[in-house]
C-alpha positions in Angstrom: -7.4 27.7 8.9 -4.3 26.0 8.9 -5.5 23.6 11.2 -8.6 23.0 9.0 -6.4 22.7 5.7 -3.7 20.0 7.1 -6.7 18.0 9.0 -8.4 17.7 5.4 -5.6 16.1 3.6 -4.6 13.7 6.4 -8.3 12.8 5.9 -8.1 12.2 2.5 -4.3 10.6 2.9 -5.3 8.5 5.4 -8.6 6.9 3.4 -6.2 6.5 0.4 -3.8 4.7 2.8 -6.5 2.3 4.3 -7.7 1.4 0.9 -4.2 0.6 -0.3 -3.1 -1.1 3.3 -6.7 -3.5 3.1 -5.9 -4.0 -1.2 -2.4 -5.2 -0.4 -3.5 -7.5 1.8 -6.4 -8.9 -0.2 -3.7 -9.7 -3.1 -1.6 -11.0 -0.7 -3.7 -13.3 1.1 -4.6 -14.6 -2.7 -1.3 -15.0 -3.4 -0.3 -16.7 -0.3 -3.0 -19.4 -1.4 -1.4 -20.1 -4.6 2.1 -20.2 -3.3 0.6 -22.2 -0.8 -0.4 -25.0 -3.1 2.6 -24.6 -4.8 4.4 -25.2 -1.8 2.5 -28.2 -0.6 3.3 -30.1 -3.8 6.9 -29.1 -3.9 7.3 -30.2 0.0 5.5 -33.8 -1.0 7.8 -34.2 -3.9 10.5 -33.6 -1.3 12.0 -30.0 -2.1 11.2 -28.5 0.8 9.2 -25.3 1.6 9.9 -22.8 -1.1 8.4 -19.0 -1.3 10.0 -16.9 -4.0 11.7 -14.1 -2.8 11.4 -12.1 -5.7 7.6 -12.4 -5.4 7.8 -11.5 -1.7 9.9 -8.6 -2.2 7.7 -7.3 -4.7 4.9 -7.6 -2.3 6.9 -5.7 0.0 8.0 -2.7 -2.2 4.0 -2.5 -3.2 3.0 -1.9 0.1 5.7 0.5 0.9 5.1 2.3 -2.4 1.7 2.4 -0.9 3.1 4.4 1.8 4.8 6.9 -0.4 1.8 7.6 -2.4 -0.3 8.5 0.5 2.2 10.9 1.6 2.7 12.2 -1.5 -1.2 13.0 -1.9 -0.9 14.6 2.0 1.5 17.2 0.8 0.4 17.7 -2.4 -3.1 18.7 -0.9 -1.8 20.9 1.6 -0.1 23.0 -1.2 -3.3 22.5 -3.8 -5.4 24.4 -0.8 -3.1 27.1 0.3 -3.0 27.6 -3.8 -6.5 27.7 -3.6 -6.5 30.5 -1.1 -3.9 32.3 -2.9 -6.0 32.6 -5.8 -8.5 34.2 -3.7 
């Protein structure tokens, strides 16, 4: 049973996890256009390549935050099933 239980939230963890893994990258892939335009223009005006770093450590903290959700669902269905079973 316990088998059953922990292989049922890694399910569910793990769809969350690929939805929030393929969303990130979606936004991310958007966003890389605009900051590539952006980045075009600035290099023919003569300033170089230049990519934000706040906006790319924001990107970054999403996708780990991603991470931490998911896990947080994993354990938080193991202990809503054994509750389940508790309760008879």
């Amino acid at each position: 049973m316990d088998r059953a239980i922990e292989l049922k939230a890694a399910k569910l963890s793990g769809i969350l996890l690929a939805v929030l893994v393929m969303s990130w990258c979606l936004v991310a892939m958007v966003w890389a256009l605009t900051v590539g335009v952006k980045a075009a223009s600035a290099v023919e005006a003569g300033a170089g390549l230049v990519i934000p770093l706040r906006q790319a450590l924001i990107g970054v903290h999403l996708l780990f935050a991603g991470f931490v959700v998911a896990n947080v669902v994993y354990y938080a269905l193991i202990v809503a099933s054994y509750r389940r079973l508790a309760d008879g």
